[in-house]
C-alpha positions as CSV (number, residue, x, y, z in Angstrom):
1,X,0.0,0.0,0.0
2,X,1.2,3.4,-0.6
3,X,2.8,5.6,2.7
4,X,0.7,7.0,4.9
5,X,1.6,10.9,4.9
6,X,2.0,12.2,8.6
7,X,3.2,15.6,7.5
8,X,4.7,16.9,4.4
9,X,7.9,14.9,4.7
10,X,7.2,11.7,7.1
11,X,5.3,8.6,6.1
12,X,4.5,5.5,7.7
13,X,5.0,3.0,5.6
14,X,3.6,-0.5,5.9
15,X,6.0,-3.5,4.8
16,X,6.7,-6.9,4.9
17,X,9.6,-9.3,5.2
18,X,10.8,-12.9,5.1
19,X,12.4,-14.8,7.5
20,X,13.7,-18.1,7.0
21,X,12.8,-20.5,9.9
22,X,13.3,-23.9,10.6
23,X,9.8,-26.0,11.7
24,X,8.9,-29.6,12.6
25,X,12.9,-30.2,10.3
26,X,12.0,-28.2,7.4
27,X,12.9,-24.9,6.2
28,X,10.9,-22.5,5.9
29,X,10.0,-18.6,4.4
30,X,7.6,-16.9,7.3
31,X,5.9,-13.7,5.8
32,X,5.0,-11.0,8.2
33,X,3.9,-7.4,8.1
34,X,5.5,-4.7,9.8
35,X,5.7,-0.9,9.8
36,X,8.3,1.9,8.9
37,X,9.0,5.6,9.1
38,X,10.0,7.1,5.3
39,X,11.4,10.1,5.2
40,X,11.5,12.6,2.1
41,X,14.2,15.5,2.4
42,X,15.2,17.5,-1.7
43,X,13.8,14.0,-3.0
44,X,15.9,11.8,-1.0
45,X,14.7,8.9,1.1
46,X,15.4,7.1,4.1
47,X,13.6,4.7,6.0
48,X,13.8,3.3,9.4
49,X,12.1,-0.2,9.8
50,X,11.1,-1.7,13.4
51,X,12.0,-5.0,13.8
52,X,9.2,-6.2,15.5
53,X,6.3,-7.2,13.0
54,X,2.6,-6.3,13.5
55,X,1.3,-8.9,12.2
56,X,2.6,-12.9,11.9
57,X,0.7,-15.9,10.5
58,X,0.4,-16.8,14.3
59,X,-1.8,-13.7,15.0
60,X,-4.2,-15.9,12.1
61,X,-4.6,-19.3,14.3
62,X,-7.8,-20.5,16.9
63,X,-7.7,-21.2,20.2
64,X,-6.1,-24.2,19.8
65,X,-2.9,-23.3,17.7
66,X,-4.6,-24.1,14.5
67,X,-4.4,-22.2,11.6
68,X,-7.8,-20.4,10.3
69,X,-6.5,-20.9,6.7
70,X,-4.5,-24.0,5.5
71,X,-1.5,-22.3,3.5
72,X,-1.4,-22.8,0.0
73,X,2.0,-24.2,0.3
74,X,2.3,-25.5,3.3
75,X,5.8,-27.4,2.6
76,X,7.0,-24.1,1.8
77,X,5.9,-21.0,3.2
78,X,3.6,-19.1,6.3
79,X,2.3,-16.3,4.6
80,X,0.8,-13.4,6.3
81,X,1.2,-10.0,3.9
82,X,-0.7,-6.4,3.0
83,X,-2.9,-6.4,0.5
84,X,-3.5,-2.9,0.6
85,X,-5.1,-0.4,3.4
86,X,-7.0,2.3,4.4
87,X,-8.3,5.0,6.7
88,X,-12.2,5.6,6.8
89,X,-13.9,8.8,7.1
90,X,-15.7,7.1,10.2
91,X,-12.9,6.5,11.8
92,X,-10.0,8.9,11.3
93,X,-7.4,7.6,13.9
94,X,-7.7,3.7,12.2
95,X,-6.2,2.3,10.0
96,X,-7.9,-0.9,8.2
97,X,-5.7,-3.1,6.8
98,X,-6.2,-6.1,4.1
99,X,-4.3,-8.9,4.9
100,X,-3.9,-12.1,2.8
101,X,-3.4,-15.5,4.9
102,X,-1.8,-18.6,3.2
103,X,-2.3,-17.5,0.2
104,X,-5.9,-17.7,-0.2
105,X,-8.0,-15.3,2.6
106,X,-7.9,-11.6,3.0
107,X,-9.5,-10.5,6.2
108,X,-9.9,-7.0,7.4
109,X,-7.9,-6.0,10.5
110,X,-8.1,-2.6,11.9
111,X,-5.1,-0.8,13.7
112,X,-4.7,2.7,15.9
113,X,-2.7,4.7,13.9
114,X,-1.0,6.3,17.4
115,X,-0.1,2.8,17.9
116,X,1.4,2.5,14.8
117,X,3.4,5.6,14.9
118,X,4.9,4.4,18.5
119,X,8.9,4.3,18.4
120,X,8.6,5.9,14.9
121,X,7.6,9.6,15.0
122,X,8.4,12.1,18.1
């Protein structure tokens, strides 16, 4: 999804990485989501990423450590990443984010943007 303008030259940005990750004897790529400050200065950019991810595809399992979505590849991959966001009129201070599970559901999950911004903007 694009940055979300905080002022005219601070974004936060949401992002994803991969993580390789060794389950059950196998190796494999964890997707998560996570969130970033960009910064625009005479049309240079930097961005500062925090480590810790927002979301994982743990945050997608039931009460009893089973996933709600059976991956698409299970062998090779837990996927959790953005399909795209946004903030409503209704509620100004949110942000809803799309996220695709496994490869095949995108459920809505809703964030506080002051949360968000935590360790990221002063």
């Amino acid at each position: 999804m694009p940055p979300i303008w905080i002022n005219p030259t601070e974004a936060l940005f949401i992002v994803h990485g991969i993580s390789l990750q060794k389950i059950a004897g196998k190796e494999k790529y964890i997707y998560n989501i996570g969130r970033a400050k960009l910064t625009r200065q005479n049309n240079n950019y930097q961005v500062k990423i925090i480590p810790d991810p927002i979301l994982t595809p743990d945050d997608f399992l039931d009460k009893n450590g089973v996933p709600l979505v059976e991956e698409l590849h299970p062998d090779l991959r837990r996927v959790v990443y953005s399909c795209g966001g946004v903030i409503k009129k209704q509620t100004p201070n949110r942000l809803s984010l799309y996220v695709n599970v496994g490869d095949r559901t995108t459920f809505e999950v809703e964030f506080s943007l002051k949360e968000l911004k935590k360790g990221l903007f002063s």
